[in-house]
C-alpha positions as CSV (number, residue, x, y, z in Angstrom):
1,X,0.0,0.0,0.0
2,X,1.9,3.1,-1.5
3,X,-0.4,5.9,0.7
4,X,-2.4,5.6,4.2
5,X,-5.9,6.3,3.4
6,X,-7.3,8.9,6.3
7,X,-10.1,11.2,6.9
8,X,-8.9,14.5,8.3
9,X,-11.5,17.0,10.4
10,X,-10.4,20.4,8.7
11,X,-12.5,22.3,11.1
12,X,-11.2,25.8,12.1
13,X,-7.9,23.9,10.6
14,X,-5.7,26.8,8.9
15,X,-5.1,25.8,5.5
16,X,-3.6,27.7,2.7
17,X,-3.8,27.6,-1.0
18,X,-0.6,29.1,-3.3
19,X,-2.5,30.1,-6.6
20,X,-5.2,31.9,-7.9
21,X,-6.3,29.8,-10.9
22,X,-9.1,27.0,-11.9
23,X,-7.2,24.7,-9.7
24,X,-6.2,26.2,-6.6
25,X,-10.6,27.4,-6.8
26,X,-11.6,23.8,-6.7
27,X,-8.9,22.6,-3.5
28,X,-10.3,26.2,-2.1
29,X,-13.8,25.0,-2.0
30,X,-13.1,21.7,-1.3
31,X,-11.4,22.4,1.8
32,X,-14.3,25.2,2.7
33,X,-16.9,22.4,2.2
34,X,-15.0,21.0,5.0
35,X,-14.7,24.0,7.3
36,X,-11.3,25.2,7.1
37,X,-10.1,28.5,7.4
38,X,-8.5,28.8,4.3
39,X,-6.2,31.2,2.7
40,X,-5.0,32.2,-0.9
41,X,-1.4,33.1,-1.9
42,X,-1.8,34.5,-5.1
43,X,-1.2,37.9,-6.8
44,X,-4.8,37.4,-9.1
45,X,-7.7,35.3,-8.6
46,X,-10.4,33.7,-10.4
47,X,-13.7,35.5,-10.1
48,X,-15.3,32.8,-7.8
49,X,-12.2,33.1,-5.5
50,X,-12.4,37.0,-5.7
51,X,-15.7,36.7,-4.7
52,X,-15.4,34.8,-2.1
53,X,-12.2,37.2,-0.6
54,X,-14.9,39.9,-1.1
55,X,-17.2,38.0,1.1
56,X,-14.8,36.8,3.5
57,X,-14.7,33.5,3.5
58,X,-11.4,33.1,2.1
59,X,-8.3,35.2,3.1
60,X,-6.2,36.6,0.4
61,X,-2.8,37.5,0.3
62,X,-2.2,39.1,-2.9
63,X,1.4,38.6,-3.1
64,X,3.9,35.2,-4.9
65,X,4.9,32.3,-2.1
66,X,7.3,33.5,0.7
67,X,8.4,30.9,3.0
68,X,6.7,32.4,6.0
69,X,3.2,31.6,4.2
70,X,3.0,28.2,5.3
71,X,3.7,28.7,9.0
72,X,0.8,27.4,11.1
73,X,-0.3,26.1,8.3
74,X,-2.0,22.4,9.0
75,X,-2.8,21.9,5.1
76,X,-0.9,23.5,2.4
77,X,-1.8,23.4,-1.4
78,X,0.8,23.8,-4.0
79,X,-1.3,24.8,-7.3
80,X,0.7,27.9,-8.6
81,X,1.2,28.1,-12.3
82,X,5.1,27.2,-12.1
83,X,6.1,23.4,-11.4
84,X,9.4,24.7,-10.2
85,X,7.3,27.3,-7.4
86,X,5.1,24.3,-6.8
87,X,8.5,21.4,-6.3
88,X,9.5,24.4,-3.5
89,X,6.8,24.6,-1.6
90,X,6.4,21.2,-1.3
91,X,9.7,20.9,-0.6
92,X,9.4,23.2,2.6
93,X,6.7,21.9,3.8
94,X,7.9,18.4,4.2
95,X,11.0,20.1,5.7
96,X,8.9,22.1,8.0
97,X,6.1,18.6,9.1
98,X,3.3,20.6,7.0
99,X,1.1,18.2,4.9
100,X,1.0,19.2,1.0
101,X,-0.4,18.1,-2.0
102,X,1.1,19.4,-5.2
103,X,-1.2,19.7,-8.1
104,X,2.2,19.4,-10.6
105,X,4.7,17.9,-10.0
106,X,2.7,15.5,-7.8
107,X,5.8,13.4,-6.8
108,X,6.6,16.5,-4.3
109,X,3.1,15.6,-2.2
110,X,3.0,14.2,1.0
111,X,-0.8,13.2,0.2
112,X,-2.7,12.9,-2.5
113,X,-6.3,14.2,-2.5
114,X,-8.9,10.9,-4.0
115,X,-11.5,11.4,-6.1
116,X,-14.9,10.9,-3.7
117,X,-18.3,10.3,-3.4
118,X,-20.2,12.8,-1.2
119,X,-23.5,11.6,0.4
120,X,-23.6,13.9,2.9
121,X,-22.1,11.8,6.4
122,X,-21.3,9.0,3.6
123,X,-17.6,9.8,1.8
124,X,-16.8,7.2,-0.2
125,X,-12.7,7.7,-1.5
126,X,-11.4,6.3,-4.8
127,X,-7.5,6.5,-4.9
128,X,-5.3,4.7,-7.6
129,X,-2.2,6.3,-6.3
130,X,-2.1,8.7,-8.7
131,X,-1.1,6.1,-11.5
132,X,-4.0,6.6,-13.3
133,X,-6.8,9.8,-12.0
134,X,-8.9,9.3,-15.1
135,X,-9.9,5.2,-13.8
136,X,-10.3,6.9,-10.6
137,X,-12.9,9.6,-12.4
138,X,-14.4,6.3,-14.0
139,X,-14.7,4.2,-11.0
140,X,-16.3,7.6,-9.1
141,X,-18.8,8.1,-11.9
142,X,-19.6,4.2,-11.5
143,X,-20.4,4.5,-7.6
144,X,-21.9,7.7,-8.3
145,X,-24.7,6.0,-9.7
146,X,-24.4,3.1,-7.1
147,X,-25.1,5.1,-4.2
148,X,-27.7,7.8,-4.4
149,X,-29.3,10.8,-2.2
150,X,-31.3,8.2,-0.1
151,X,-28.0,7.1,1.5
152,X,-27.7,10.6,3.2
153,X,-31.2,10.0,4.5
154,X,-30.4,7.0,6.0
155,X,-27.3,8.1,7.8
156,X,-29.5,11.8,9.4
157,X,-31.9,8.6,10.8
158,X,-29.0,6.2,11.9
159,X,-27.3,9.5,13.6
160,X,-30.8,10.2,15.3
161,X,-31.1,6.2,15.9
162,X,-27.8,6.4,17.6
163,X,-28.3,9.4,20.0
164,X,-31.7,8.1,21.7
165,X,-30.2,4.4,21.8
166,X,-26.8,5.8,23.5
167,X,-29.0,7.9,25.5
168,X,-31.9,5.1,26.2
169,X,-31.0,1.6,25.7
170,X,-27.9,0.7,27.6
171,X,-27.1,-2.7,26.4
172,X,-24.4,-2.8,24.0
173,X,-25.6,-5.9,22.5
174,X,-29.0,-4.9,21.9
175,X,-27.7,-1.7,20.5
176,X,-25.5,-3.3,17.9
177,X,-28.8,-6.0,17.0
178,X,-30.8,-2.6,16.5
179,X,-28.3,-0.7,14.4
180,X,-28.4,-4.1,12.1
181,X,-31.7,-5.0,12.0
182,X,-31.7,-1.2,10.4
183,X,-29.5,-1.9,8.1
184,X,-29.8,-5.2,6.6
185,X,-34.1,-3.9,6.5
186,X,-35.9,-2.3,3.4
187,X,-35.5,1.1,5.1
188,X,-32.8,2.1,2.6
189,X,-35.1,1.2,-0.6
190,X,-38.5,2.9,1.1
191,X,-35.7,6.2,1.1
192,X,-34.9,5.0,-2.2
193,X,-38.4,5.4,-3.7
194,X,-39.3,8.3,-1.6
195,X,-41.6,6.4,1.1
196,X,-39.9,8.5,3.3
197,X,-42.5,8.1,6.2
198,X,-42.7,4.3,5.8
199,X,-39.2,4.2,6.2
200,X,-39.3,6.2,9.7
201,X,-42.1,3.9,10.6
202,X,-40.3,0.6,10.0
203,X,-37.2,2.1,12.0
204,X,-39.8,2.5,14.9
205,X,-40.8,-1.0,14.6
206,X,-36.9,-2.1,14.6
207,X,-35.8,-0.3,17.2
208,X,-38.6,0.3,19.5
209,X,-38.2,4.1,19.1
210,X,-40.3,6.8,17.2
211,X,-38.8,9.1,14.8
212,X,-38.8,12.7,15.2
């Protein structure tokens, strides 16, 4: 296994992006969907990353990289137009313990973001090591299709399942029967085909508990 597959929690995380273009925007909103506080070292910006520096959700540092940028960094994005700025700062980082992906060259990365499925509380992370990211587009596209919306509903019920059974039923064993019974049930396809109160009703009937 070339890379240790992990799920960081970004929140209120200090992470900054060097570059202004299409590709530093998409690792910007990326690691805003995930609640960072990111910033942009760039001297332009794209007009949905102006916008958001206008809004403030992003900071922006108009200005090239500096080697003081990355400190307190947690995440730092190398996407700059020039391979050789982007080979430095990863460099640096790994020098200074700060984790980096590099969007060229990507040898220079100490991770490697995957190409994922987002279901809300479901993340599902396709990674081919970056030897090939077009199968890894493919095989997305694929479970894309596999696992729709209805999966998020699930997972807001098993999270409301969980608190009342943590909070009500204190045997482990009957907790972990419940969660299953869920599971392996036709709750999923009544979510699936929009029988969204049958579902909550047949979770009531597997677990003893009524939806709110």
């Amino acid at each position: 296994m070339k890379y240790y597959p992990v799920f960081l929690d970004l929140r209120e995380r200090s992470c900054v992006v060097f570059g202004g273009g299409r590709v530093a925007e998409r690792k910007a909103l990326s690691l805003l969907e995930a609640g960072a506080n990111v910033t942009v070292v760039s001297p332009s910006l794209t007009p949905k990353l102006l916008e958001l520096s206008s809004s403030g959700k992003i900071t922006h540092l108009a200005k090239t990289f500096e080697d003081e940028d990355i400190a307190g960094a947690y995440i730092a994005i190398a996407a700059t137009g020039s391979p050789q700025v982007n080979a430095e700062i990863g460099r640096l980082c790994r020098k200074k313990q700060v984790l980096v992906n590099v969007a060229a060259p990507p040898d220079e990365s100490s991770f490697i973001v995957p190409s994922v499925v987002d279901r809300g509380a479901l993340l599902i992370a396709i990674s081919t090591s970056g030897e090939s990211p077009a199968l890894a587009k493919k095989i997305r596209m694929e479970l894309d299709k596999m696992f729709g919306p209805e999966y998020d509903l699930f997972l807001q019920r098993m999270s409301a399942l969980r608190g009342r059974l943590m909070a009500q039923q204190k045997d482990e064993g009957e907790r972990s029967r419940i969660f299953q019974a869920v599971v392996d049930s036709d709750v999923l396809d009544l979510l699936r085909q929009g029988r969204l109160h049958e579902a909550d009703i047949l979770i009531a009937e597997l677990s003893g508990m009524k939806m709110k």
